[in-house]
PyMOL commands that place a pseudoatom at each C-alpha (Angstrom):
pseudoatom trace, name=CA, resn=UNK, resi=1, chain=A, elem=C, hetatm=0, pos=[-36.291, 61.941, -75.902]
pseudoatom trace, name=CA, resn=UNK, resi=2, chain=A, elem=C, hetatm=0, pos=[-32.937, 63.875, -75.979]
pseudoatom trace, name=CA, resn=UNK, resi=3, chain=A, elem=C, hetatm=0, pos=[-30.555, 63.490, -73.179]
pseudoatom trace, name=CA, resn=UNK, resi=4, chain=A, elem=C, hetatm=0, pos=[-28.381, 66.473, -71.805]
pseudoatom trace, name=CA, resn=UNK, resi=5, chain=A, elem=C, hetatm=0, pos=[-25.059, 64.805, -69.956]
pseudoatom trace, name=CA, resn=UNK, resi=6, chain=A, elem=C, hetatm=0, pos=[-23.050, 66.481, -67.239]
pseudoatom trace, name=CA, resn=UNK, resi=7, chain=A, elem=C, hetatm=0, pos=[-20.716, 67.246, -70.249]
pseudoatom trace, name=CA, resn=UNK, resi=8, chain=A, elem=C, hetatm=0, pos=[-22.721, 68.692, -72.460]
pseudoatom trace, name=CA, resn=UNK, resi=9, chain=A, elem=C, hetatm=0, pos=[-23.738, 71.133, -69.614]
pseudoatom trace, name=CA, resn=UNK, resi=10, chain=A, elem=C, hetatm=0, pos=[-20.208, 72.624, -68.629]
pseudoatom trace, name=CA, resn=UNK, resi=11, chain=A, elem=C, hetatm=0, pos=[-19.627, 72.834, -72.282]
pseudoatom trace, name=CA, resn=UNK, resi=12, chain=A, elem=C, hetatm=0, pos=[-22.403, 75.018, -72.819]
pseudoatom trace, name=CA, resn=UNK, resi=13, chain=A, elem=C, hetatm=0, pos=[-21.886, 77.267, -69.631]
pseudoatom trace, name=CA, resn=UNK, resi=14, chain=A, elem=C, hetatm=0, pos=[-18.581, 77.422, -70.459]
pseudoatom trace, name=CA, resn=UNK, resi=15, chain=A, elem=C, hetatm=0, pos=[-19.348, 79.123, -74.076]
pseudoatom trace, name=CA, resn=UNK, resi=16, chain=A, elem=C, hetatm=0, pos=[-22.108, 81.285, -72.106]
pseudoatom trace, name=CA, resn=UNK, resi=17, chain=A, elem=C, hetatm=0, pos=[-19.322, 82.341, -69.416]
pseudoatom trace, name=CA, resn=UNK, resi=18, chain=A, elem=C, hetatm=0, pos=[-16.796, 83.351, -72.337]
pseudoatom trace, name=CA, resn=UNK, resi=19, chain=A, elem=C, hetatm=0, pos=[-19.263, 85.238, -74.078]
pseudoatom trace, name=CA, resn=UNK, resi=20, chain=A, elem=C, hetatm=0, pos=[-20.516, 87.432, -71.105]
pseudoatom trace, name=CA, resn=UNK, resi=21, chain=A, elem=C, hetatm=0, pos=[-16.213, 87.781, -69.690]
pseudoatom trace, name=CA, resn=UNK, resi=22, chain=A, elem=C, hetatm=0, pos=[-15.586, 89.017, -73.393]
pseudoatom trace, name=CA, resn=UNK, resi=23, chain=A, elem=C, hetatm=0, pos=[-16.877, 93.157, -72.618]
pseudoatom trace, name=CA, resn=UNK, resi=24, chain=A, elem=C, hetatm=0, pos=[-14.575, 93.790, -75.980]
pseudoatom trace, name=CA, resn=UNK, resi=25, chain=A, elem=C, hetatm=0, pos=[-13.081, 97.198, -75.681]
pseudoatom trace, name=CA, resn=UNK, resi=26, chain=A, elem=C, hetatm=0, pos=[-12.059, 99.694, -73.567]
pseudoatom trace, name=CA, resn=UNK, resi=27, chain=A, elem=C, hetatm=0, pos=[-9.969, 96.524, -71.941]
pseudoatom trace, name=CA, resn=UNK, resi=28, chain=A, elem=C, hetatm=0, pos=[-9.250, 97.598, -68.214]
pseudoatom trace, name=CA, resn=UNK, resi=29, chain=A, elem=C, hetatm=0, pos=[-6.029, 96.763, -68.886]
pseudoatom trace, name=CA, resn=UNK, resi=30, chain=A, elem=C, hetatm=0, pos=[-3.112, 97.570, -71.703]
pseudoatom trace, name=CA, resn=UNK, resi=31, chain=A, elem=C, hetatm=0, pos=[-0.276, 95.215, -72.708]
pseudoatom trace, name=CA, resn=UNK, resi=32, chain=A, elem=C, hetatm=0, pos=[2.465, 97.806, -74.591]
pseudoatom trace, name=CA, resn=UNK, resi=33, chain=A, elem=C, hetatm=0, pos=[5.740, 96.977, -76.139]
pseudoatom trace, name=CA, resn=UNK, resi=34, chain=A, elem=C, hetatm=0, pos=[8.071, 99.727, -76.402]
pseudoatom trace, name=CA, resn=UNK, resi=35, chain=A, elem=C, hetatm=0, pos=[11.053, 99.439, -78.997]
pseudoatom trace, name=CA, resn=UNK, resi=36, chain=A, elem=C, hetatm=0, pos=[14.442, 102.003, -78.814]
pseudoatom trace, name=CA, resn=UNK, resi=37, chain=A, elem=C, hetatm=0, pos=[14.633, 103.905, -82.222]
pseudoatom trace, name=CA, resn=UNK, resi=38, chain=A, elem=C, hetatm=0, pos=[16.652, 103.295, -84.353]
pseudoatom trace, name=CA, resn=UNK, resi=39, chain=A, elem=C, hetatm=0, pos=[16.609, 99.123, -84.359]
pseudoatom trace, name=CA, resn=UNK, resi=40, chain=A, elem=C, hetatm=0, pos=[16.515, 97.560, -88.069]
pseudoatom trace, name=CA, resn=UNK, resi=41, chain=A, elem=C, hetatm=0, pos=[12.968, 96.881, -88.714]
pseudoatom trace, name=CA, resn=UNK, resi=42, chain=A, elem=C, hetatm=0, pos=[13.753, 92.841, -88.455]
pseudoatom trace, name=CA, resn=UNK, resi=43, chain=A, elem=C, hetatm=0, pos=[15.028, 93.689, -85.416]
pseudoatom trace, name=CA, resn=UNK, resi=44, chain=A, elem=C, hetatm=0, pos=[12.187, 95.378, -84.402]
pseudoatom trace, name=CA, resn=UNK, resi=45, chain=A, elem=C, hetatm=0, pos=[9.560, 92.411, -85.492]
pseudoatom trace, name=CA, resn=UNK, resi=46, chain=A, elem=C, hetatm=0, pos=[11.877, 89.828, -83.778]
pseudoatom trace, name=CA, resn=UNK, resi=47, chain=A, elem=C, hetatm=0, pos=[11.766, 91.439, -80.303]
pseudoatom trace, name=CA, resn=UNK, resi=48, chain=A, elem=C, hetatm=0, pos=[8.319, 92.525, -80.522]
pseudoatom trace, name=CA, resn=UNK, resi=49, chain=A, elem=C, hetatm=0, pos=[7.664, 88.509, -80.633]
pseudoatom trace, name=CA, resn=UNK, resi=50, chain=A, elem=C, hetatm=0, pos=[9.790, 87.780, -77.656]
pseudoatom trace, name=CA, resn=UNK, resi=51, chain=A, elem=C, hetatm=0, pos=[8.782, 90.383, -75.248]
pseudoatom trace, name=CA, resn=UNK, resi=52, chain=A, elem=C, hetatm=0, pos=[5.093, 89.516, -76.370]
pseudoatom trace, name=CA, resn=UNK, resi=53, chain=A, elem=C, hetatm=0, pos=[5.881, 85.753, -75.857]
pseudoatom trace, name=CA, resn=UNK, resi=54, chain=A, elem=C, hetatm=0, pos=[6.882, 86.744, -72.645]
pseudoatom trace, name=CA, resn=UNK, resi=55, chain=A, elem=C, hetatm=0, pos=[3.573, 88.764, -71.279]
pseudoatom trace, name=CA, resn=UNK, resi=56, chain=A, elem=C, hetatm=0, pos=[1.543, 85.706, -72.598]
pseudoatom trace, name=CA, resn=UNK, resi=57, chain=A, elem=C, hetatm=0, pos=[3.251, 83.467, -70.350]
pseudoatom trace, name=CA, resn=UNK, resi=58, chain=A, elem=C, hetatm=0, pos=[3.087, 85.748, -67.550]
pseudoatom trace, name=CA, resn=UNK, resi=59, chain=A, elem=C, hetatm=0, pos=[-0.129, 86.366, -67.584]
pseudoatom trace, name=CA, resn=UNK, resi=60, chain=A, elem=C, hetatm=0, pos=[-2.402, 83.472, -69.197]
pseudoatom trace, name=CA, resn=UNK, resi=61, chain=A, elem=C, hetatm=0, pos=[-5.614, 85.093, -68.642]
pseudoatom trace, name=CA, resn=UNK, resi=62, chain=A, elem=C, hetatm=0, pos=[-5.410, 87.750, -71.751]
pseudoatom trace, name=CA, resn=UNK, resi=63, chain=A, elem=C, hetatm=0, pos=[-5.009, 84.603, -74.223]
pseudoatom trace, name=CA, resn=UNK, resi=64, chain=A, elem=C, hetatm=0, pos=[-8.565, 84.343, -75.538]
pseudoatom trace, name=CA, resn=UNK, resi=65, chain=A, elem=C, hetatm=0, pos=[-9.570, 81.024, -77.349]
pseudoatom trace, name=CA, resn=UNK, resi=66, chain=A, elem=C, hetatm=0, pos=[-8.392, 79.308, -80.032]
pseudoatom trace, name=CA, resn=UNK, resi=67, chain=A, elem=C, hetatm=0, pos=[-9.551, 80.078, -83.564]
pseudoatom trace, name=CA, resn=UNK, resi=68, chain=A, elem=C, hetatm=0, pos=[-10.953, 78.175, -86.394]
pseudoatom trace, name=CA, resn=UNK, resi=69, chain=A, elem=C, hetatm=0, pos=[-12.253, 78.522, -89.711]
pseudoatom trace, name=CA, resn=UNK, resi=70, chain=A, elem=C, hetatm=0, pos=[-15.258, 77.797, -91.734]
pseudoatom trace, name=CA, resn=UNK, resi=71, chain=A, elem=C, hetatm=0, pos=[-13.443, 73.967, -93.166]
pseudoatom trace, name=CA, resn=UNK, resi=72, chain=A, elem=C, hetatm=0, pos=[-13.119, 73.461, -89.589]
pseudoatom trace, name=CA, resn=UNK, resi=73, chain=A, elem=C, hetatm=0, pos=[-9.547, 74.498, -89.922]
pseudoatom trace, name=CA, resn=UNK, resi=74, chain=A, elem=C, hetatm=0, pos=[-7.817, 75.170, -85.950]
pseudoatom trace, name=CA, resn=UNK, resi=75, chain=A, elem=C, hetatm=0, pos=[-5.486, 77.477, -84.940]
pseudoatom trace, name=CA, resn=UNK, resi=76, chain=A, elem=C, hetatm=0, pos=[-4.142, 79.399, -81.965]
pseudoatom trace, name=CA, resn=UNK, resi=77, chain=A, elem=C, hetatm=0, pos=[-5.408, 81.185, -79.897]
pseudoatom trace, name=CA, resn=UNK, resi=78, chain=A, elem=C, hetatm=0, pos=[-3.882, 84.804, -79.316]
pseudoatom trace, name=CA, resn=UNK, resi=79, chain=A, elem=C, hetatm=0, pos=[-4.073, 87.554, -76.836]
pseudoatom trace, name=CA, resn=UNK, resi=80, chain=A, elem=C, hetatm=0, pos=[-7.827, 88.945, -75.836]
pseudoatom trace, name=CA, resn=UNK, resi=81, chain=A, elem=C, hetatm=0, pos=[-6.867, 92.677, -76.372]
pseudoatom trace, name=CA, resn=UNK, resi=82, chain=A, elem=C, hetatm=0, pos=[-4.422, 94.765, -78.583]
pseudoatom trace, name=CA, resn=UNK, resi=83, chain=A, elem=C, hetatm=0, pos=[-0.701, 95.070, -77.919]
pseudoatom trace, name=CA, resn=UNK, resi=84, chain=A, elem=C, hetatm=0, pos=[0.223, 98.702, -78.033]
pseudoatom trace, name=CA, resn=UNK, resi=85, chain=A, elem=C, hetatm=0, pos=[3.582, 98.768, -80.089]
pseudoatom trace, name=CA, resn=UNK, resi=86, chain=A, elem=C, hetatm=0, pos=[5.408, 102.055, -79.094]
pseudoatom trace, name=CA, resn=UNK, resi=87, chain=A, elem=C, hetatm=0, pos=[9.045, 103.471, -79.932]
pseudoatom trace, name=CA, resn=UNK, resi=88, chain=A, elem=C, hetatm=0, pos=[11.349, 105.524, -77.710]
pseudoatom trace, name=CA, resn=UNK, resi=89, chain=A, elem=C, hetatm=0, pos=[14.483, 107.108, -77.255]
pseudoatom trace, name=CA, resn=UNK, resi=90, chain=A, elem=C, hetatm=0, pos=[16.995, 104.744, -74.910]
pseudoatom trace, name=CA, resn=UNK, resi=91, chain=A, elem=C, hetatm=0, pos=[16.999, 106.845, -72.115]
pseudoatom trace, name=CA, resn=UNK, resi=92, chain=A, elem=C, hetatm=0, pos=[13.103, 107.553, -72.270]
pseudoatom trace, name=CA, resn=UNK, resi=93, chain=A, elem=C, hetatm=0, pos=[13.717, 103.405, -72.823]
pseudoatom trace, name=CA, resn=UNK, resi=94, chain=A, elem=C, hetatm=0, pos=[15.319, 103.201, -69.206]
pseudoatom trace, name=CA, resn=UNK, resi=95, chain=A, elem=C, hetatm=0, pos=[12.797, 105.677, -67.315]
pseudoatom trace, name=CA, resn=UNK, resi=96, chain=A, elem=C, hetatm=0, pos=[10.032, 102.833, -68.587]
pseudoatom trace, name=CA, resn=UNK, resi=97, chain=A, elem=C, hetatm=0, pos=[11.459, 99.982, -66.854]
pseudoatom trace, name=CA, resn=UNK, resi=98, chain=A, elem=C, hetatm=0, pos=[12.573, 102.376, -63.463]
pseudoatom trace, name=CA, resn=UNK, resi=99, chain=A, elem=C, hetatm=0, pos=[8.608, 103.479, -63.578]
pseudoatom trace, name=CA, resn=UNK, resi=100, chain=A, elem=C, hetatm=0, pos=[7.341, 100.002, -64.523]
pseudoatom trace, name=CA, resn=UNK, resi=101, chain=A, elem=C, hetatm=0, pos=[9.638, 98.098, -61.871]
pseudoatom trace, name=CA, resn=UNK, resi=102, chain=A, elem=C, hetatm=0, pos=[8.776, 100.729, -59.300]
pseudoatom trace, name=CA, resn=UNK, resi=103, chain=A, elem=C, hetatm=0, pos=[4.767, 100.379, -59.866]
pseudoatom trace, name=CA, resn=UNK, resi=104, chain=A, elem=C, hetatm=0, pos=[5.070, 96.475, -59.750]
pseudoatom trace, name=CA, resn=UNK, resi=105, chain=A, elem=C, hetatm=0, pos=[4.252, 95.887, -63.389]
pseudoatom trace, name=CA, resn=UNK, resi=106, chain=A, elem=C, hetatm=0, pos=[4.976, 92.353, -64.918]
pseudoatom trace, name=CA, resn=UNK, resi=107, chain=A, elem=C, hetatm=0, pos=[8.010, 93.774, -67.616]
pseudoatom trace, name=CA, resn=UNK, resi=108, chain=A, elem=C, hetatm=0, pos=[9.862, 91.545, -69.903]
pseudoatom trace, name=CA, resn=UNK, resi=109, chain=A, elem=C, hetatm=0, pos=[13.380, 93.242, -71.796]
pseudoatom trace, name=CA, resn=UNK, resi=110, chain=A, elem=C, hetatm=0, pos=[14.870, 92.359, -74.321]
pseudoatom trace, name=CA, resn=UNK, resi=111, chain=A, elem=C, hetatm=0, pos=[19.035, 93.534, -74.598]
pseudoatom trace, name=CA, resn=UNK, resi=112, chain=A, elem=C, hetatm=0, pos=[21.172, 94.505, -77.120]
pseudoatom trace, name=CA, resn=UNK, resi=113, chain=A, elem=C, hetatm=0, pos=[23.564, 91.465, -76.644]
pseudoatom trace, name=CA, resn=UNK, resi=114, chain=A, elem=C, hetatm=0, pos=[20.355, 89.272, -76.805]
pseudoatom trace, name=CA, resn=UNK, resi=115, chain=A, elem=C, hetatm=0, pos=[20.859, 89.473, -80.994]
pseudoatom trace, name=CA, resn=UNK, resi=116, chain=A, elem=C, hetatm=0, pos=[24.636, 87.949, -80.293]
pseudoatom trace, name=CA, resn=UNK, resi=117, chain=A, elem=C, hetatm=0, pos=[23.396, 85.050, -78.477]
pseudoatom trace, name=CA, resn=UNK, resi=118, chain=A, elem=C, hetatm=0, pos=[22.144, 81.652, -79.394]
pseudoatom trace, name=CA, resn=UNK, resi=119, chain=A, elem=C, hetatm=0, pos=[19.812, 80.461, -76.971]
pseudoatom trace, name=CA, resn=UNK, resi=120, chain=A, elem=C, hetatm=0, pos=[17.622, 80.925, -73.869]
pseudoatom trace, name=CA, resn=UNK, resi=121, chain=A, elem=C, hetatm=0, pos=[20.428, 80.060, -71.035]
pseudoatom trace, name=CA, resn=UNK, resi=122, chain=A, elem=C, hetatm=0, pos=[22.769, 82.292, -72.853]
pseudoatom trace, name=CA, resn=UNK, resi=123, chain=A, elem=C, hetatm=0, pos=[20.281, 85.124, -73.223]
pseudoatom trace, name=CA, resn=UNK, resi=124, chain=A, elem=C, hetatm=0, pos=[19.844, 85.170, -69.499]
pseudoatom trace, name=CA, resn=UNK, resi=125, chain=A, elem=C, hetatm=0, pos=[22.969, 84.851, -68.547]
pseudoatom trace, name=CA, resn=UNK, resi=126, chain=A, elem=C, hetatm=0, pos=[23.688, 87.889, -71.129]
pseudoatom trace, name=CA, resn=UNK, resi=127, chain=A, elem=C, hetatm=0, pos=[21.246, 89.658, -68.891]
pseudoatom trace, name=CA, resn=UNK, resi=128, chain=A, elem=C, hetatm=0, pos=[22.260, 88.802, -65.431]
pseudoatom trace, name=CA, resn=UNK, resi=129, chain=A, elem=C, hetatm=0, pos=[25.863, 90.006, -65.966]
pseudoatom trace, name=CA, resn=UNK, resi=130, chain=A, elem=C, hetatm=0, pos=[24.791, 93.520, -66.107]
pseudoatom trace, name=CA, resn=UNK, resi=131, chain=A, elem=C, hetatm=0, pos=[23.476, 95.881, -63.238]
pseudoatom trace, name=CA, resn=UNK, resi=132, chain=A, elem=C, hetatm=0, pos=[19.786, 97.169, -64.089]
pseudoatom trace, name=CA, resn=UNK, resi=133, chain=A, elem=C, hetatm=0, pos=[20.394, 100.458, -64.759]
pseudoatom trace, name=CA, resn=UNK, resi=134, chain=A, elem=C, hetatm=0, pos=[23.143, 99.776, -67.078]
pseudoatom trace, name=CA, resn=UNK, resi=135, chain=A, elem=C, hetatm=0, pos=[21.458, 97.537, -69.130]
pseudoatom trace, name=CA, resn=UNK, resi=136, chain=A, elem=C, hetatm=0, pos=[21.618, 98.571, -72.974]
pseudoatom trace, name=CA, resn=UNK, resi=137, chain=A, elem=C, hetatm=0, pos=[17.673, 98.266, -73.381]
pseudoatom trace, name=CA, resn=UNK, resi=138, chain=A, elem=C, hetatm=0, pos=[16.420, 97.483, -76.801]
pseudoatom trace, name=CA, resn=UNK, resi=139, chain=A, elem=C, hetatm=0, pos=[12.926, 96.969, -76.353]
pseudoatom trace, name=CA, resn=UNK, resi=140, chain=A, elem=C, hetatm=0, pos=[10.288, 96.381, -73.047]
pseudoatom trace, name=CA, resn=UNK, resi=141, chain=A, elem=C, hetatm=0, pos=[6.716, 94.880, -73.038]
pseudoatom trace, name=CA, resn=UNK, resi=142, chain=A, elem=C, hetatm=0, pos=[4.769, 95.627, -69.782]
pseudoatom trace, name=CA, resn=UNK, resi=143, chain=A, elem=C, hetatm=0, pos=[1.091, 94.793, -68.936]
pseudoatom trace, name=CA, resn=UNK, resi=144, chain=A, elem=C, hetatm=0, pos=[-1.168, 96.543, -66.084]
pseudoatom trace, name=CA, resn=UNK, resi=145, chain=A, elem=C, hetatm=0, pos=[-3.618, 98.574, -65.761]
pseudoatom trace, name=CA, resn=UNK, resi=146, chain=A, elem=C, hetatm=0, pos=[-4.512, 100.906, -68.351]
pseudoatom trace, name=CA, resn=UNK, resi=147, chain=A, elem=C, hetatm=0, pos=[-4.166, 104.231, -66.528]
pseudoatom trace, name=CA, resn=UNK, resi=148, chain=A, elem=C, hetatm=0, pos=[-0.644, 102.770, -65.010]
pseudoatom trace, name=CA, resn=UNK, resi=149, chain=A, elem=C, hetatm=0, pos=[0.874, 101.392, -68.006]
pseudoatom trace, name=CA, resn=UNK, resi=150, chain=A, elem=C, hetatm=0, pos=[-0.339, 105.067, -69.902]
pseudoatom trace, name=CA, resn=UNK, resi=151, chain=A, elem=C, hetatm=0, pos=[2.065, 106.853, -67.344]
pseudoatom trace, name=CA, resn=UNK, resi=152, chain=A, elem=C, hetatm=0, pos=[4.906, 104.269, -66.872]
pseudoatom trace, name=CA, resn=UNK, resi=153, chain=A, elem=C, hetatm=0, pos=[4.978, 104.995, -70.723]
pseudoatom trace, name=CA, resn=UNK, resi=154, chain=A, elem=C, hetatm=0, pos=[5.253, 108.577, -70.958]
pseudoatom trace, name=CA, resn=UNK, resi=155, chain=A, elem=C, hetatm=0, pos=[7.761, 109.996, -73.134]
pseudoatom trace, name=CA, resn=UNK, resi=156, chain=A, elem=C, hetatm=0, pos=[7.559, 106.951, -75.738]
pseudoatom trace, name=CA, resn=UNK, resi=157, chain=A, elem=C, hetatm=0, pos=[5.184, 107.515, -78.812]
pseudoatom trace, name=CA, resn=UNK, resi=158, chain=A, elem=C, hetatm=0, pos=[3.379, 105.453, -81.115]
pseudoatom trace, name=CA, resn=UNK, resi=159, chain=A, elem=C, hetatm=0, pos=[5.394, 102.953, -83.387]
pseudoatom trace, name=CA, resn=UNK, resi=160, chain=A, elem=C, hetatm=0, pos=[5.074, 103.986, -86.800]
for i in range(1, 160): cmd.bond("trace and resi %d" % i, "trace and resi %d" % (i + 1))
show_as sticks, trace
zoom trace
């Protein structure tokens, strides 16, 4: 006779609860990065990591389960949906975070004198000695819904 425990139970509902959240797409909501032109393309890869770093923390829900391979082989889990990687002028750059800030979206930035320093408290110190709006804007990554994020992003095209 085969036992079921309490265990084994959430463990299964669990895996049927996943499989019924995960719709796949259209995602009701979008998670973008927009990037100023002209960056080096490191420079572009490296921010692209920290302002997607920094929606992940924000918002835990879009990280999906971890991953794992046929050898049994683990590894991380990443986000649920796409990340829209855009590019932009800088002052198309600064109407994104006015519009994004105005609508309440969770933004990250990443600053120009963010590649000059060496650490976390330095990079927000770097950040809180300048005003907003004069902020020399290198790169945002915003999440929301789909139909807000679409407009706060206006102006700003696809990265490629």
């Amino acid at each position: 006779m085969e036992t079921t425990t309490v265990e084994d139970t959430a463990v299964e509902e669990s895996a049927a609860v996943e499989e019924t959240v995960d719709v796949g797409p259209p995602w009701p909501t979008k998670i973008a990065v927009v990037l100023r032109e002209g960056l080096l393309p490191w420079q572009e890869l490296n921010v692209t990591a920290f302002l997607s770093s920094a929606v992940a923390a924000a918002v835990p829900e879009l990280i999906g389960r971890p991953y794992e391979d046929a050898d049994g082989t683990a590894y991380l889990a990443m986000f649920r949906q796409p990340v829209l990687v855009l590019t932009a002028s800088g002052e198309v750059l600064a109407r994104v975070r006015t519009r994004a800030l105005e609508r309440g979206l969770p933004t990250s930035l990443f600053t120009a004198d963010l590649f000059a320093t060496g650490g976390d408290a330095e990079n927000r110190a770097a950040v809180r000695a300048v005003r907003g709006a004069e902020l020399d804007l290198v790169g945002l990554a915003l999440h929301g819904p789909r139909n807000a994020v679409d407009k706060v992003t206006k102006g700003a095209r696809m990265h490629g």
